[in-house]
N, C-alpha and C positions, 0 to 999 in steps of 0.2 A: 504494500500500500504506500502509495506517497501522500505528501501533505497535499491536501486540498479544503475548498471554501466547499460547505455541504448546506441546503437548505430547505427544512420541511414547509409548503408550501398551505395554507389553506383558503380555501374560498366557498360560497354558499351556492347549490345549485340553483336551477331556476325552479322556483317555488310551484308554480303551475300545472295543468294536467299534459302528461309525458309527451311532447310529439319529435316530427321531425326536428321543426326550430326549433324545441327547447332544447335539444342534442347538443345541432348546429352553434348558438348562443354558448350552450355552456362548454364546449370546444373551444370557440373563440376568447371566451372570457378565461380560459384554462390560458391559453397561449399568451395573453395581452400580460396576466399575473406574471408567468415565466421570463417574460422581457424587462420587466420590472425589475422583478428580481435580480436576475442578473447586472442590469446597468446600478442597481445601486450596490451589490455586494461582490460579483465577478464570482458567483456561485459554480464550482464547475461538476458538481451533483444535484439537481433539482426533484425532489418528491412529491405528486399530487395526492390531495386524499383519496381514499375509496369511494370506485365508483363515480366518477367527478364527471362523467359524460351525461348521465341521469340525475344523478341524488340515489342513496344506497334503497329507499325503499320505492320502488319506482310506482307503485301503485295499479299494474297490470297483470293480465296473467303471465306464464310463461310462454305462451304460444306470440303471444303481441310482440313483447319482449325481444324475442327471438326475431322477428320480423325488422324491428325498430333496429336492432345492433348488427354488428359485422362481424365476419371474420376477422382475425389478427395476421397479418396486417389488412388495412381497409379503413374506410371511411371516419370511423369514431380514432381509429391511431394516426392520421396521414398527419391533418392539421397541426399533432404536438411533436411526429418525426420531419416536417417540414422545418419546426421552431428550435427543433434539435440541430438538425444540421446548419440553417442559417446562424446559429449562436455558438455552436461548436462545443453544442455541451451535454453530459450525461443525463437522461428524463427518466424517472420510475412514473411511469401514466397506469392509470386504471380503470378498466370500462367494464361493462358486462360484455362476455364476448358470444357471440354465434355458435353454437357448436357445430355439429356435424351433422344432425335431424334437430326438425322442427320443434321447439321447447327444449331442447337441451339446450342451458345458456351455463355460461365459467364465470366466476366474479376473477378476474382477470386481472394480475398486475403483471407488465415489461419493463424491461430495460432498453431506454433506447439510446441508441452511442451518438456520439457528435458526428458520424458522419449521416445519419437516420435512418441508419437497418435496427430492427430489434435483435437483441442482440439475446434477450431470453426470453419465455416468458413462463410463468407462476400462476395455477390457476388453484384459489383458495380450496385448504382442506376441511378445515373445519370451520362448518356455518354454525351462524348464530340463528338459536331456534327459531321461526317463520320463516327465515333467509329461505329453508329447503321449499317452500312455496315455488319458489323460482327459479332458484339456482341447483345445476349439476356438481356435486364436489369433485377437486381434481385429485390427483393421486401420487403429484412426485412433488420432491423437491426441487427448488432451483437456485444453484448457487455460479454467477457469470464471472469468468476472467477478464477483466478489463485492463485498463492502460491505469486506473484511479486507485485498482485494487479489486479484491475478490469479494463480491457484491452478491449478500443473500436477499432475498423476495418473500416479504411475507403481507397477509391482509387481515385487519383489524384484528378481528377474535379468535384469530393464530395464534397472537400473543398471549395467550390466557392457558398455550400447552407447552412446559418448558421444552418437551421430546421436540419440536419441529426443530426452534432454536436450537438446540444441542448436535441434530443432524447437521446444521448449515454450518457451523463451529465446527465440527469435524472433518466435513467437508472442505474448510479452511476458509469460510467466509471471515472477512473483516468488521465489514459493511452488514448489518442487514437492515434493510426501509420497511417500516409497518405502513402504510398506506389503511388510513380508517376513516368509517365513518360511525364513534364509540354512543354506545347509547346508554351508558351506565353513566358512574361518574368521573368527575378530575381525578379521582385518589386514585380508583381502579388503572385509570388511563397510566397515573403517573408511576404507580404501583406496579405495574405490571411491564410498563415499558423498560421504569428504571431493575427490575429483575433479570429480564430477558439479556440484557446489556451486561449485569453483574454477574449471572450465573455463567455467561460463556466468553466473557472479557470480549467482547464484539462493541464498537460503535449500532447502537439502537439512532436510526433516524425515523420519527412517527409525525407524520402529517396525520390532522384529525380535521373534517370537516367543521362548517359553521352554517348558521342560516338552518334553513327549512326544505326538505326534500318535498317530492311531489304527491308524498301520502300525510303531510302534516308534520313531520317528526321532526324535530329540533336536535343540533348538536352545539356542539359548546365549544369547540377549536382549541383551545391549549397546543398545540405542534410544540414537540421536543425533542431536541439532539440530545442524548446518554451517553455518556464515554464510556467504553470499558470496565470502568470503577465506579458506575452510579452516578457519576455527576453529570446533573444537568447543565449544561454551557449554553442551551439557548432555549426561548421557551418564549412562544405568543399568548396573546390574550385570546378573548373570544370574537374578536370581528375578522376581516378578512384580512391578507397578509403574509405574515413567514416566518420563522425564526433560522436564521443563519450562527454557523459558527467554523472556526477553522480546525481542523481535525490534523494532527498532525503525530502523527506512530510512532516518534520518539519522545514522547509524553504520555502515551494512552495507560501506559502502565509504569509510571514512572515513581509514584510514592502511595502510599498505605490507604489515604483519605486524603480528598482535595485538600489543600493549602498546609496538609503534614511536611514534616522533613525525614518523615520514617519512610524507607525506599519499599517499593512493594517486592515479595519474597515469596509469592506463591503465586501457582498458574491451575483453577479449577479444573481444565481441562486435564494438564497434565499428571495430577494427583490423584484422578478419577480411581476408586480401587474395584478395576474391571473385573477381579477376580469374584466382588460382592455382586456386579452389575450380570457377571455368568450362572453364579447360580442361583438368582431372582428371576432369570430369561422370561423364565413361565410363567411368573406373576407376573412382570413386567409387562408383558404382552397380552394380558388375562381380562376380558370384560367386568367391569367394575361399575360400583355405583358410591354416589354418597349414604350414609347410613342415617344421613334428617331427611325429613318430610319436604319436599320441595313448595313453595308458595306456604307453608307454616300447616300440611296437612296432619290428620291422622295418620 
């Protein structure tokens, strides 16, 4: 990984009922942000929230859905690998993507490079309960070799299973972008991000939506860059916007707790006592439940 300027992006869908133009509109307004962005920070990793083509709950079936979106590459991705390569710079975009038969749709994040080929793409594993209304889950992971560094893909309520992060960590991700649109709280958002970051010494980049999608639902934005070590280094409020920060790998692990002089002396990954992690295989892998009552039942 080299030093670079990284920054989680947020903006509000277009609030109204789903159509062409709102797509079209909120494409544009995806791009317009991005330009922004960069001429004030020279950002050379940009992250959209989830789902930033629609609003994450789009208020359709899945058959519509599927109809309204594209394949990857195509129409909902051109406009922001268009913005990529006139700016020369790295984009994690997220849309609902097309699948293969009619109603099968991905909640879809790529990496797109500064020239504007996609360079991966990540289609979310684990949805957030109603999300399966609509959405198909994907099945791998994805972690891209770039020129910035080795860049993991994840989407919202990914972050809530440490297993996905710990594959992309092993896989040797640096980087990994949560692209959201959270519907819980800040704690959770910030709680969870800054885990994800500390459990596998990975830079966490989380762009979280704001504003109102086209089923009514409200998100709260907070975007935050996590280092390695828990620390938050950049962090938005709730309107539209970014938080930028400069990421640089001979610092990421450089002392104990921000602003210590105690130099850090342990690497989770590398401590892992695989020997415990072999013979649990089977629990580990085992269907599980929580043992409370969900919503406070009997």
């Amino acid at each position: 990984m080299r030093t670079l300027t990284a920054a989680a992006l947020q903006l509000a869908p277009h609030p109204g009922p789903l159509t062409v133009n709102s797509v079209a509109e909120n494409l544009n307004r995806a791009v317009e942000l991005i330009e922004r962005c960069v001429s004030a920070t020279g950002a050379d990793l940009l992250v959209l929230p989830e789902a930033v083509t629609t609003g994450f709950t789009p208020g359709i079936a899945a058959d519509d859905l599927w109809d309204l979106m594209s394949p990857i590459p195509g129409p909902t991705t051109e406009p922001v690998q268009e913005a990529a390569r006139r700016l020369g710079v790295h984009v994690v975009h997220c849309t609902y993507e097309r699948g293969g038969e009619r109603g099968v749709v991905h909640n879809s994040a790529m990496l797109i490079g500064p020239d504007g080929a996609v360079l991966g793409v990540y289609r979310k594993t684990h949805l957030f309960p109603g999300e399966m209304q609509w959405v198909t889950p994907g099945e791998a992971v994805t972690v891209v070799e770039t020129e910035l560094g080795r860049i993991g893909l994840s989407v919202c309520f990914d972050g809530d299973f440490p297993e996905l992060f710990r594959i992309q960590a092993v896989l040797g991700a640096e980087i990994v972008c949560r692209p959201s649109a959270l519907l819980r709280s800040a704690d959770i958002w910030e709680l969870t991000t800054r885990a994800r970051a500390y459990d596998n010494h990975v830079y966490v980049i989380g762009a979280n939506a704001t504003g109102t999608d086209p089923a009514g639902v409200h998100y709260f934005g907070n975007s935050l860059i996590v280092t390695p070590t828990a620390e938050v280094v950049a962090r938005a409020a709730s309107h539209e916007g970014w938080a930028a920060a400069r990421l640089d790998p001979a610092d990421a692990m450089r002392t104990l707790t921000p602003g210590s002089d105690r130099p850090q002396t342990f690497d989770h990954l590398a401590i892992r006592n695989l020997r415990l992690l072999t013979a649990y295989q089977k629990e580990l892998l085992s269907e599980a439940e929580t043992p409370f009552p969900l919503g406070g039942g009997a």
